[in-house]
VOTORDREN-770358 format. One record per residue: x, y, z of N, C-alpha, C, CB in turn; residue in three letters; residue number from 0. Coordinates in steps of 0.1 Angstrom, whole numbers. Glycine has a CB too. Example, Ala and Ser with C-alpha at 12.3 -4.5 7.8 and 13.67 -1.06 7.14 Angstrom:
2
   n.east   n.north    n.up   ca.east   ca.north   ca.up   c.east   c.north    c.up   cb.east   cb.north   cb.up   code   pos
      132       -57      78       123        -45      78      132       -33      78       113        -45      90    ala     0
      128       -22      71       137        -11      71      129         0      79       141         -6      57    ser     1
//
This chain:
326
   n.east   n.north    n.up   ca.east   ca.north   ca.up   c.east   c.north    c.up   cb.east   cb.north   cb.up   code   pos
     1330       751    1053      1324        746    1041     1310       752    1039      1323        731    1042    unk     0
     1306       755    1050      1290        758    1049     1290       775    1046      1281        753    1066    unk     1
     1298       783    1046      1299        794    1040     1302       794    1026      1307        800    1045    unk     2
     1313       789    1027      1319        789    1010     1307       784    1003      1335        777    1006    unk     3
     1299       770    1005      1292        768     996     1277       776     998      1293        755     995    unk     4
     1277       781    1006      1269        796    1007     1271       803     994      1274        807    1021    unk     5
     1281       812     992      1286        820     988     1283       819     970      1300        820     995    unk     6
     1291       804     969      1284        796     956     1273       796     950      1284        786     956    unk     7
     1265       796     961      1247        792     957     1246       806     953      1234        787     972    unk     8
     1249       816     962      1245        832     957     1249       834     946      1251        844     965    unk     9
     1263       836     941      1267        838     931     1260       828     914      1281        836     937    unk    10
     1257       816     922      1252        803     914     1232       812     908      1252        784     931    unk    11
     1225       816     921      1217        819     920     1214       835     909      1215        816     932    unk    12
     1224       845     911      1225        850     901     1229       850     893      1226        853     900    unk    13
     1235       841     884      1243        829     869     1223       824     868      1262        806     879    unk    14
     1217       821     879      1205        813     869     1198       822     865      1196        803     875    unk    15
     1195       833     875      1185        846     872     1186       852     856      1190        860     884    unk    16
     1201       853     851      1204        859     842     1206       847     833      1215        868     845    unk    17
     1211       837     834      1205        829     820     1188       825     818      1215        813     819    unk    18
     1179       827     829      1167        829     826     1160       838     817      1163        829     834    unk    19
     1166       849     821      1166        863     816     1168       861     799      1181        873     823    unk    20
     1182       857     797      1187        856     786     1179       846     777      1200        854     789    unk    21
     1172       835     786      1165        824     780     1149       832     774      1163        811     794    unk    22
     1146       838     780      1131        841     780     1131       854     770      1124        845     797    unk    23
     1142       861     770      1143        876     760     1146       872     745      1157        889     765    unk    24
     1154       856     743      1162        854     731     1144       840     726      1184        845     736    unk    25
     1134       843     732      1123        835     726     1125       821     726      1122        838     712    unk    26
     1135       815     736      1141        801     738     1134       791     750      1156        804     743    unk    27
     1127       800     757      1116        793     766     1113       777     763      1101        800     763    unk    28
     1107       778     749      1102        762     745     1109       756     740      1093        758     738    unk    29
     1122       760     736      1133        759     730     1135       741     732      1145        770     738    unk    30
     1131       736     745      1130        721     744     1114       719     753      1145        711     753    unk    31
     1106       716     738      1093        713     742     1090       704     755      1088        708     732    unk    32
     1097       692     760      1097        689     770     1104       687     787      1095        685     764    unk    33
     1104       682     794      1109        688     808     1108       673     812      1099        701     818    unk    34
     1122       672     819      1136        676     821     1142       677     808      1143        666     829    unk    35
     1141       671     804      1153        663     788     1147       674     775      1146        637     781    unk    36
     1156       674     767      1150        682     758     1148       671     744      1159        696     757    unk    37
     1138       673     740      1133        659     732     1136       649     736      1137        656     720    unk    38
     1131       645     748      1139        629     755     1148       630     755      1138        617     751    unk    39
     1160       637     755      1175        634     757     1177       646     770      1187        637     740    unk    40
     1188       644     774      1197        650     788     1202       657     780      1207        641     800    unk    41
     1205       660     771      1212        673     761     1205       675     746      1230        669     758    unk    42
     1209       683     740      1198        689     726     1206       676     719      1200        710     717    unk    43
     1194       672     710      1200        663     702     1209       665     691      1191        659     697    unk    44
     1222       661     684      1226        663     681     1221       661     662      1234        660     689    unk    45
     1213       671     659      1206        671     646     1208       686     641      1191        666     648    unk    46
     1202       684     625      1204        700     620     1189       705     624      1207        702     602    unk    47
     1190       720     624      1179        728     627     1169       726     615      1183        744     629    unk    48
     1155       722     623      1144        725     617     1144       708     614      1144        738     604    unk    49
     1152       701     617      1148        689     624     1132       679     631      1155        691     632    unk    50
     1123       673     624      1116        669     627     1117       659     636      1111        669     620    unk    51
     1115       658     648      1118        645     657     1101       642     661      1130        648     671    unk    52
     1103       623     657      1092        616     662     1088       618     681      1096        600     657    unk    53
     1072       622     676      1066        626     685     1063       638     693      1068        621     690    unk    54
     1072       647     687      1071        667     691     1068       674     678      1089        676     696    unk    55
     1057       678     676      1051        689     668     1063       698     665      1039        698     675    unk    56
     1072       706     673      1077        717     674     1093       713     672      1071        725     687    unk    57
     1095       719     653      1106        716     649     1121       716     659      1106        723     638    unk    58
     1132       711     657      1144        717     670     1154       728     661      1157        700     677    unk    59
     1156       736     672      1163        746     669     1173       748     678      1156        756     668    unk    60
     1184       745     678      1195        734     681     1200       751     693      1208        725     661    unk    61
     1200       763     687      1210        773     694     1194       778     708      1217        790     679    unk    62
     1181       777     706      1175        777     719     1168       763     724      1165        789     719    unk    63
     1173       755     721      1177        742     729     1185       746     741      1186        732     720    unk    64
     1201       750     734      1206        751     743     1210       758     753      1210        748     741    unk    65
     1200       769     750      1197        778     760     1193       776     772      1191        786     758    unk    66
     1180       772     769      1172        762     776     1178       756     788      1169        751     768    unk    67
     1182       749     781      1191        735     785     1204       739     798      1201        729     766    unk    68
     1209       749     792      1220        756     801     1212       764     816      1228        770     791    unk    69
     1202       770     811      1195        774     824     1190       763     833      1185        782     820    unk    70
     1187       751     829      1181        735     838     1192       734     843      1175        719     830    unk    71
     1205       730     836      1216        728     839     1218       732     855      1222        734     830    unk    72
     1221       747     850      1225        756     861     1217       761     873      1229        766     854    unk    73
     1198       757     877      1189        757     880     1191       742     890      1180        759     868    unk    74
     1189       732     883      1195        720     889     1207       720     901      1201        714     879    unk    75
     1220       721     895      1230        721     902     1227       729     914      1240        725     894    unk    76
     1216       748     910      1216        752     923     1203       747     934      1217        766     923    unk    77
     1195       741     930      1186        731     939     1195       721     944      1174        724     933    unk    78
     1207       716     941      1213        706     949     1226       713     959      1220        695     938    unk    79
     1229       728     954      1233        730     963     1225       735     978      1240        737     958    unk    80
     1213       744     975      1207        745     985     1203       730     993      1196        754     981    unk    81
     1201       720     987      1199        710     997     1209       701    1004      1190        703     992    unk    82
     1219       705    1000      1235        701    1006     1234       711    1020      1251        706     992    unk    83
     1229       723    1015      1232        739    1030     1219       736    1040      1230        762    1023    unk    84
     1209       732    1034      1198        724    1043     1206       713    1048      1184        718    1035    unk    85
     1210       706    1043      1221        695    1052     1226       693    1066      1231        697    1047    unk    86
     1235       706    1060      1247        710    1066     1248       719    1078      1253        717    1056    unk    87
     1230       726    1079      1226        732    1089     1220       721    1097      1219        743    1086    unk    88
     1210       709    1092      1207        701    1101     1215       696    1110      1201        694    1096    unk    89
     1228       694    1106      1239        689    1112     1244       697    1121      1247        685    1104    unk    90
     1244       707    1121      1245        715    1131     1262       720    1122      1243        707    1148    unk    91
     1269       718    1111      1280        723    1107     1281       738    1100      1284        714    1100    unk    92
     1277       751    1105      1271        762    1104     1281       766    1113      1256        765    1106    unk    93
     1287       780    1110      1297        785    1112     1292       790    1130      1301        795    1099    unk    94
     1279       795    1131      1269        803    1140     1260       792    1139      1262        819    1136    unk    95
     1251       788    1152      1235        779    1152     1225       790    1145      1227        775    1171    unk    96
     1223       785    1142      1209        788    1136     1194       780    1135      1212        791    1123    unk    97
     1185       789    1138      1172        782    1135     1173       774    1122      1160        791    1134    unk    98
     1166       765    1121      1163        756    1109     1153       758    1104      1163        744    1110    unk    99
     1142       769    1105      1130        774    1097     1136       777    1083      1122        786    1104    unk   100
     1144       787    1084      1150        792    1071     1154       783    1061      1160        801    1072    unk   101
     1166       778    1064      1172        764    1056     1157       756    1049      1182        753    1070    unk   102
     1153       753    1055      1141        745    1054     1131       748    1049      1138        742    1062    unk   103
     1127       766    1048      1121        771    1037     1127       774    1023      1115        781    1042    unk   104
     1137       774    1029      1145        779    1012     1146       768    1007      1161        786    1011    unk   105
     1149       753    1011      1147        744    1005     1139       739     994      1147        739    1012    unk   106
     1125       741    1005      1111        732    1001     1111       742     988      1095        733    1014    unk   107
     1111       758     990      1113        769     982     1119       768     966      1122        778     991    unk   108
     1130       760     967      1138        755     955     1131       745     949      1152        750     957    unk   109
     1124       739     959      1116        727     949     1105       731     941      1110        715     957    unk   110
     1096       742     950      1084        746     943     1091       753     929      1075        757     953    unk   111
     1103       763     934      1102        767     918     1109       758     907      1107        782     916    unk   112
     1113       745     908      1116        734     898     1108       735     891      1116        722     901    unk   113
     1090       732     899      1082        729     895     1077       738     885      1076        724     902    unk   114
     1080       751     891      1072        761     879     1080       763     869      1068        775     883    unk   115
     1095       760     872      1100        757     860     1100       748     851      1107        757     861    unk   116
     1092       735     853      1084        726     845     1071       733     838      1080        714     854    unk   117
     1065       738     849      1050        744     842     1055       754     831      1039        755     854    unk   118
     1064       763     832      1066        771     823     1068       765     806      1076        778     828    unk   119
     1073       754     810      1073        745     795     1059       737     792      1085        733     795    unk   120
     1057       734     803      1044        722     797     1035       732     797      1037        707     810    unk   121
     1030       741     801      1022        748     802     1024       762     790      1021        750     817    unk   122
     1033       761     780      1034        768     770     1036       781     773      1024        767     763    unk   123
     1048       788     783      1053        799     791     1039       809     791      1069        807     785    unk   124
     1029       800     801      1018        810     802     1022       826     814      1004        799     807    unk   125
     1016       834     809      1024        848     817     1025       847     830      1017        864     815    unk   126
     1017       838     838      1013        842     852     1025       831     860       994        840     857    unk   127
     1024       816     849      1034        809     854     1051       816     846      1029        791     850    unk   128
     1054       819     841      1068        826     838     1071       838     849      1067        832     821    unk   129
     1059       845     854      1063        858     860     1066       852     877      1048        872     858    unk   130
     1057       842     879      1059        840     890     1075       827     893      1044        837     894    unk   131
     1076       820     885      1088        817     880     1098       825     880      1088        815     871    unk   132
     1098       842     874      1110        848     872     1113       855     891      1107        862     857    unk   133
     1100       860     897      1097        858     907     1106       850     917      1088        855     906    unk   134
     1101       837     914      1107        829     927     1123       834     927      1105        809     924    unk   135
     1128       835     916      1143        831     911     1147       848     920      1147        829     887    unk   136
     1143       855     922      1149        871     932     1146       861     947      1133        892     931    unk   137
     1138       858     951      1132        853     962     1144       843     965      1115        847     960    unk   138
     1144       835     958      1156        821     962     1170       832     962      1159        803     944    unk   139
     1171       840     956      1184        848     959     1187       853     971      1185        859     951    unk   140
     1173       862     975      1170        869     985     1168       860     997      1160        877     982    unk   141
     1167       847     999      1168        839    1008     1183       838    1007      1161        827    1006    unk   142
     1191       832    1000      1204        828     999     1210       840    1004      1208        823     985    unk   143
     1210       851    1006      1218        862    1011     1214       865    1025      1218        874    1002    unk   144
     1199       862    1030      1198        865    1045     1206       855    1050      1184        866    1052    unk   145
     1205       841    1044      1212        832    1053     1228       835    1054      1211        818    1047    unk   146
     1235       841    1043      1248        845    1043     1250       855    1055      1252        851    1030    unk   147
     1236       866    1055      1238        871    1067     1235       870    1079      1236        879    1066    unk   148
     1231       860    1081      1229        857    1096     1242       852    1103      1217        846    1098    unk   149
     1250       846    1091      1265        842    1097     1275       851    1099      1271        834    1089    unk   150
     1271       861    1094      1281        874    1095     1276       876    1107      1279        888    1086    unk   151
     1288       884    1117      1286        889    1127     1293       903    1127      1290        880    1136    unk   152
     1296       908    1113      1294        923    1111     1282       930    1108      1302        927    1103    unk   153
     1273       929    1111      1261        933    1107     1257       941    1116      1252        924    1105    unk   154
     1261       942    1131      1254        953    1138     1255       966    1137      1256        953    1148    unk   155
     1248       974    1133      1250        989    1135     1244       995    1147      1245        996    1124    unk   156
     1241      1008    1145      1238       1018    1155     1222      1016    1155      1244       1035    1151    unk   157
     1219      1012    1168      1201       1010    1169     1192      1018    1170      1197       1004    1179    unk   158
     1196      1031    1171      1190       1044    1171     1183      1048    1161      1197       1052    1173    unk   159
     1181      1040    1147      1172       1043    1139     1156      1046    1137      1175       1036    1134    unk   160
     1153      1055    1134      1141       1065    1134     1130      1057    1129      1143       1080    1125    unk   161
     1119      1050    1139      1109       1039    1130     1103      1048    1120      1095       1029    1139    unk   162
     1103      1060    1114      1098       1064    1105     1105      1062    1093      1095       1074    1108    unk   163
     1120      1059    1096      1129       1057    1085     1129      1042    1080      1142       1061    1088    unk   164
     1129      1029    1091      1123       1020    1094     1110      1015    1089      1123       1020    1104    unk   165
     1103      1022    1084      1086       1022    1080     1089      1025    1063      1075       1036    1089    unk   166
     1096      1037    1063      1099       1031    1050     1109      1023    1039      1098       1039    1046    unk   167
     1122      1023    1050      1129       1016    1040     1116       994    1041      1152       1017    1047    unk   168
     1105       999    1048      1099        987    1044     1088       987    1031      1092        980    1058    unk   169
     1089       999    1028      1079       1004    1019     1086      1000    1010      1074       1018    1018    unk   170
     1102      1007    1002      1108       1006     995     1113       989     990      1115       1016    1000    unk   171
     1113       982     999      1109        971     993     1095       963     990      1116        964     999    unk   172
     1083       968     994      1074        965     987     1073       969     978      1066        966     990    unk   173
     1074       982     970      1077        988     962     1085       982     954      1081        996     965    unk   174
     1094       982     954      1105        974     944     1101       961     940      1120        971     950    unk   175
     1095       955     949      1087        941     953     1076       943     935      1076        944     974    unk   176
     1072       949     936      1059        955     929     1063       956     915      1053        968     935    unk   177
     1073       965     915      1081        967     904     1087       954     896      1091        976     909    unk   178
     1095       949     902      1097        935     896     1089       928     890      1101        928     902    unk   179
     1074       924     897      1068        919     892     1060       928     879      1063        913     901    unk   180
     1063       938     884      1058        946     867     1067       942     857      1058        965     865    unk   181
     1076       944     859      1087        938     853     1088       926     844      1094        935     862    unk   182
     1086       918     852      1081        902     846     1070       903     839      1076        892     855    unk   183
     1057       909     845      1047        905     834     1046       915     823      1033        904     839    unk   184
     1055       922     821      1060        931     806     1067       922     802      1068        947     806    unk   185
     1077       919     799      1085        908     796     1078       896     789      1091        905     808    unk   186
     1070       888     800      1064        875     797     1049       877     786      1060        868     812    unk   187
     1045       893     787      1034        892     778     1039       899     765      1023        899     784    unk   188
     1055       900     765      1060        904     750     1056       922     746      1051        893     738    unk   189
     1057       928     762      1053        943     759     1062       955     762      1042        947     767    unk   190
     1075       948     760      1086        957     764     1088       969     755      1099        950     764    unk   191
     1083       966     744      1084        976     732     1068       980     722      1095        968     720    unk   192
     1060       976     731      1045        982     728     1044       997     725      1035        980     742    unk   193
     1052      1006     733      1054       1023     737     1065      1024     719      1067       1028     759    unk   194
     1069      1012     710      1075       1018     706     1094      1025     707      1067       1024     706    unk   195
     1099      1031     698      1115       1033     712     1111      1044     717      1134       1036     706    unk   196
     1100      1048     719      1102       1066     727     1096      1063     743      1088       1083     717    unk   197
     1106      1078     747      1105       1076     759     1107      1089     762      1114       1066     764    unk   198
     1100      1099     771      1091       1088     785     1075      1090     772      1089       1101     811    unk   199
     1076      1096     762      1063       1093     755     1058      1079     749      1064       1101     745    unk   200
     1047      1076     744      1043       1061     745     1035      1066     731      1032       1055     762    unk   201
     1042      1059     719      1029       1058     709     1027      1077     702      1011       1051     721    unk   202
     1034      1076     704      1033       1099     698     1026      1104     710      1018       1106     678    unk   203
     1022      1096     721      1016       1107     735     1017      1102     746      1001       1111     735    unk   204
     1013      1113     755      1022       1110     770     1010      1102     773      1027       1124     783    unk   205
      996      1103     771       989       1091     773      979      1082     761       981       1096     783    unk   206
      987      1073     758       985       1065     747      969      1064     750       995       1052     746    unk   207
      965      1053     739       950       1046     737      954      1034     745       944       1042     720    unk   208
      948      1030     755       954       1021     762      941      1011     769       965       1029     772    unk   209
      944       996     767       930        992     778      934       983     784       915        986     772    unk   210
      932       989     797       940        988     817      931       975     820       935       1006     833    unk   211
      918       974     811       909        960     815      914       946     813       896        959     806    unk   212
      924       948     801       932        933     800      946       932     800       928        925     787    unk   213
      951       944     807       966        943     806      969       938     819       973        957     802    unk   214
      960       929     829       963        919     841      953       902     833       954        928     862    unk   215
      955       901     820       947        889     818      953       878     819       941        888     805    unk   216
      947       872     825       956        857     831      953       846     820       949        849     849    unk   217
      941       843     812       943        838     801      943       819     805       959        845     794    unk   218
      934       810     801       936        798     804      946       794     802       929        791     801    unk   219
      948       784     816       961        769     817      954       756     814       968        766     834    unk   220
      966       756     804       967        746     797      976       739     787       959        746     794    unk   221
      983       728     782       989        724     772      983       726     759       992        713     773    unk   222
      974       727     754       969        733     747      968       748     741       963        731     750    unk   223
      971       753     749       969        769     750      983       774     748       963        776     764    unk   224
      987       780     738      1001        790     735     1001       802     737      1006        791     723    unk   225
     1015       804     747      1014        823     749     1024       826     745      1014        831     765    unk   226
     1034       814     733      1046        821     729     1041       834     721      1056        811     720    unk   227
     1051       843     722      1052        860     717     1041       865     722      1052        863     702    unk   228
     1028       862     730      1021        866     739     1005       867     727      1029        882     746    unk   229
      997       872     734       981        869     729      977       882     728       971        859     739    unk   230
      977       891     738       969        905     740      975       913     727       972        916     757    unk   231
      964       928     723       962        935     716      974       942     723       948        940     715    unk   232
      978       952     711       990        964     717      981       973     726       998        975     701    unk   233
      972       971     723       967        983     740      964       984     750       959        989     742    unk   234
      964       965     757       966        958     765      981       961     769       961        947     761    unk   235
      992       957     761      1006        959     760     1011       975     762      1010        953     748    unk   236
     1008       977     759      1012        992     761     1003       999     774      1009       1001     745    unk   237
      997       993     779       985        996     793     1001       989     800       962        984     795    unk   238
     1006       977     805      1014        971     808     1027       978     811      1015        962     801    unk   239
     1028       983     797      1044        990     797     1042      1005     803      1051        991     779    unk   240
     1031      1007     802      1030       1019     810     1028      1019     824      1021       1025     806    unk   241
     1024      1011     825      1022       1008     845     1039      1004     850      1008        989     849    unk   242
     1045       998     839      1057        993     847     1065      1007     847      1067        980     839    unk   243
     1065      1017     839      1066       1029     837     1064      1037     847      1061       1033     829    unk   244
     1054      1038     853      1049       1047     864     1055      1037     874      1031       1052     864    unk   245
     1052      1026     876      1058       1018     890     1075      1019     888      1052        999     891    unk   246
     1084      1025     878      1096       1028     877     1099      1042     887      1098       1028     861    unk   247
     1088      1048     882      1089       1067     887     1086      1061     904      1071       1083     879    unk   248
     1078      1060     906      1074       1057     923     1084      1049     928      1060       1048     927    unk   249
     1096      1040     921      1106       1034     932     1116      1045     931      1112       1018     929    unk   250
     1121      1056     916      1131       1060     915     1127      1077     924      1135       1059     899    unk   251
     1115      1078     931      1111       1090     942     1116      1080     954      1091       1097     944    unk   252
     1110      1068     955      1109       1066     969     1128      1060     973      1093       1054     972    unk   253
     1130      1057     964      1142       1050     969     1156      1066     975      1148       1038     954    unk   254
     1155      1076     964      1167       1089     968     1154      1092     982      1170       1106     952    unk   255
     1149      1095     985      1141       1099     996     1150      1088    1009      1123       1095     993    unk   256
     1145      1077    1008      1153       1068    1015     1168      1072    1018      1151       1057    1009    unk   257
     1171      1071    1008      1186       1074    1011     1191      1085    1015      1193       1074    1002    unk   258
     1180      1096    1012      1190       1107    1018     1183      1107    1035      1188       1125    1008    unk   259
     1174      1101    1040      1170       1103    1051     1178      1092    1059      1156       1102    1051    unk   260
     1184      1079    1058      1191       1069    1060     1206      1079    1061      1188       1057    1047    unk   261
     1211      1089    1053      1222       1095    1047     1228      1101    1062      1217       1107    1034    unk   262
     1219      1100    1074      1224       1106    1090     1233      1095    1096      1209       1109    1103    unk   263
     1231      1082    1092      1234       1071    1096     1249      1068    1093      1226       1062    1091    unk   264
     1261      1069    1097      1273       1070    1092     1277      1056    1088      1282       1078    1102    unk   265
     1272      1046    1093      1278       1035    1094     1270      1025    1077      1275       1029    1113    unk   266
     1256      1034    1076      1254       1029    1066     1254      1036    1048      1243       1025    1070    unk   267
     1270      1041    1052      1275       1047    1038     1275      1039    1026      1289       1051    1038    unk   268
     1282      1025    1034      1288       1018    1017     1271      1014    1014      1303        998    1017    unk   269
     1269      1010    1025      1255       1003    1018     1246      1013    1006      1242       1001    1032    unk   270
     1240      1023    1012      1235       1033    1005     1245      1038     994      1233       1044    1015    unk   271
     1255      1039     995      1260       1047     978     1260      1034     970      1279       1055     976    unk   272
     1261      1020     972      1258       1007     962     1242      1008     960      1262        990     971    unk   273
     1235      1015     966      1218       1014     965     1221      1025     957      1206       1015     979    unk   274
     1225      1035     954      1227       1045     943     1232      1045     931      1232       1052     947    unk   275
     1240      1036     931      1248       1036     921     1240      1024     910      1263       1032     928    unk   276
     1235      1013     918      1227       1003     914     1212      1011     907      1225        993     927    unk   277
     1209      1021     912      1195       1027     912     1196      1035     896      1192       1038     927    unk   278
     1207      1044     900      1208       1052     885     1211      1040     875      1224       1065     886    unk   279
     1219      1032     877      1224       1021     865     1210      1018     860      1233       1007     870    unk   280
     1204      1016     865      1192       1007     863     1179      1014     857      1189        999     877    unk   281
     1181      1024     858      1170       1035     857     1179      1042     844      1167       1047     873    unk   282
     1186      1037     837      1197       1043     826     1192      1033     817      1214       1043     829    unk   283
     1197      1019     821      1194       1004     814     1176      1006     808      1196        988     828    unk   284
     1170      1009     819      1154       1013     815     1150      1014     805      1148       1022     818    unk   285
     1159      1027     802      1154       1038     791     1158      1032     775      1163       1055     794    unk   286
     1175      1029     783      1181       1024     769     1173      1013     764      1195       1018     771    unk   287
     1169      1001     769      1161        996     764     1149       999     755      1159        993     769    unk   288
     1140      1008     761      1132       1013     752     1139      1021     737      1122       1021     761    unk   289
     1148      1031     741      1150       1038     733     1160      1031     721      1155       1049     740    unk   290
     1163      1019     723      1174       1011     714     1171      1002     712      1186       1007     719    unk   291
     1155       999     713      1146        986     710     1149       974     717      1149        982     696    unk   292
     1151       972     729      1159        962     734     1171       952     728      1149        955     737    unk   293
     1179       959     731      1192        952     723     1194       939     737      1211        966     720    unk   294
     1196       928     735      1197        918     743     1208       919     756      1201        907     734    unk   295
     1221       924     750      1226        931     765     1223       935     775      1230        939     766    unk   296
     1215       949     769      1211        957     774     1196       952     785      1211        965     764    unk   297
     1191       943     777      1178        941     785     1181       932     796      1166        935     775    unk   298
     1192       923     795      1195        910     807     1204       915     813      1200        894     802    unk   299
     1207       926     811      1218        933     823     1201       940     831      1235        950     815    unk   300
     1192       947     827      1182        955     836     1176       945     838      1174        967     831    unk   301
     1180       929     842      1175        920     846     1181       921     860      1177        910     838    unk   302
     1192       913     860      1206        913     870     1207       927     876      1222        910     860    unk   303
     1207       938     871      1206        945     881     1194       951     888      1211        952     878    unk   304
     1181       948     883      1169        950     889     1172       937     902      1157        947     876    unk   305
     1176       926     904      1178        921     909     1188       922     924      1180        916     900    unk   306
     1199       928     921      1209        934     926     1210       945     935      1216        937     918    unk   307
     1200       955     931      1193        965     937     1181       960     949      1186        973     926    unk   308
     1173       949     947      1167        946     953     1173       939     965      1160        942     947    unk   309
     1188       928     959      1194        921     977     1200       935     983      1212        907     976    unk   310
     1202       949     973      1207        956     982     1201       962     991      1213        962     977    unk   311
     1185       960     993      1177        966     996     1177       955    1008      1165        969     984    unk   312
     1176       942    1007      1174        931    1017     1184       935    1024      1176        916    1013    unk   313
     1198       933    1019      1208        937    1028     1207       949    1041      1217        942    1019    unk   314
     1203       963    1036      1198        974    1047     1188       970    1053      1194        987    1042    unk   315
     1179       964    1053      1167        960    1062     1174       946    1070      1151        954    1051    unk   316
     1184       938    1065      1188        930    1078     1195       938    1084      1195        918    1078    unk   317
     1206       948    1085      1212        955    1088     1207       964    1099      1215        959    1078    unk   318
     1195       968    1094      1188        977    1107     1181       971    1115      1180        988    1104    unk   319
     1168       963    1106      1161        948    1117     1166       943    1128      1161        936    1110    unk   320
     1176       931    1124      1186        922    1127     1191       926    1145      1199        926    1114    unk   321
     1184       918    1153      1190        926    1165     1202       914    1171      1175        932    1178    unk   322
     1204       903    1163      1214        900    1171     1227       899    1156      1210        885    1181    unk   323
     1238       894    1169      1252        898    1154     1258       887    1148      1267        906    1158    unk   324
     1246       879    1145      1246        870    1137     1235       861    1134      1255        865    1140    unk   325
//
């Protein structure tokens, strides 16, 4: 039981990543001005759009209501499954013993980001709480899959790995680490399309007019304060989209490096050609986005797989780390 509903939570945890995605790119964020309920109800009210309801300023718009609404949903359900597998390990019903640090951080882990998933509404999806929000949601994934692997007891490989190769496949997830969160705060500050659709040029030049002084502005918290469609100047934004740009080039050197040096290792084929395959996809999705204006597909798939690339990245580091086989 404690696998299977493992397995759920993962799968569950990427179902929320991507209707977040989908929530935050379609402008649906505030979609229900308040948290949990949306206008005091457990579901969007059943009214026509542009609906004034007593006591919310912010008319209802019935199709990102329930966007909203679907992502709590499905956000919910997976904070109750992680605390069923915190359970389940206290009990000792785990396929393998395991320590109870993990369970128990991933738990507490799911609660903190409830909460920022409240701030992100009450707090008017300010950038630093949405990024670190989109954040937690890789992190709760990337928990949910070491625990899947600690139960595996196919995970051992050949221990002869070179700590220089070791040194960096730990780089390559800082890196990616870094990236993501560029990621997010292009996204949350509305700068995906600052550069315009061209690509790899920005604005008619390879180095735009750009000011690097406020494109990290954190901007007061508060209910008061709105960051819907974002606050900064396009040259703040386009400082943003260009850093996520260059932090794109430094993972798409460092990661083929990795691989082809990892590439001696026979046993870590499948792993590495899924880290390839995931890498080009995603570094394709990039472009397309810019170059197609962000068509909504397109941009919540280089969500999910920005994502995907990164457990694949967790995956090889337990894989070589990992000194026992399970």
């Amino acid at each position: 039981m404690y696998n299977k509903l493992l397995v759920s939570s993962i799968i569950l945890a990427l179902i929320v990543v991507v209707l977040g995605a989908y929530t935050r790119l379609s402008d649906a964020g505030l979609g229900c001005p308040d948290w949990p309920g949306c206008y005091g109800k457990i579901i969007v009210p059943d009214m026509a759009d542009g609906t004034q309801i007593e006591g919310y300023e912010r008319p209802l718009e019935v199709a990102k209501g329930w966007k909203e609404m679907l992502h709590r949903y499905a956000a919910s359900t997976l904070g109750l499954f992680i605390l069923i597998l915190w359970l389940l390990a206290l009990k000792g019903k785990t396929p393998h013993a395991q320590s109870m640090v993990l369970p128990s951080f991933t738990a507490l882990f799911v609660m903190l980001q409830g909460a920022f998933g409240m701030w992100t509404v009450t707090l008017m999806v300010h950038p630093g709480i949405v990024t670190t929000h989109l954040v937690g949601g890789f992190i709760t994934s990337a928990l949910l899959v070491w625990l899947y692997l600690n139960q595996n007891r196919r995970t051992l490989i050949d221990r002869h790995i070179l700590k220089r190769h070791k040194y960096l496949l730990l780089l390559v997830l800082f890196a990616l680490s870094v990236q993501v969160i560029l990621g997010g705060w292009t996204s949350t500050n509305y700068a995906a399309l600052s550069c315009g659709d061209q690509f790899p040029t920005c604005l008619d030049a390879w180095w735009p007019n750009m000011d690097f002084s406020k494109a990290f502005y954190f901007g007061p918290i508060g209910s008061e304060y709105n960051y819907e469609y974002g606050v900064l100047e396009n040259q703040a934004r386009a400082a943003i989209q260009m850093m996520h740009r260059m932090g794109a080039l430094v993972v798409t050197i460092l990661i083929p490096l990795l691989l082809v040096l990892l590439g001696r290792y026979a046993r870590l084929k499948d792993n590495l050609m899924l880290v390839w395959g995931l890498l080009i996809a995603q570094v394709l999705l990039g472009i397309l986005n810019v170059m197609l204006s962000l068509p909504m597909t397109i941009a919540v798939l280089h969500n999910a797989v920005a994502l995907l690339l990164l457990l694949s990245i967790v995956i090889l580091i337990h894989r070589v780390f990992k000194k026992e086989s399970f």
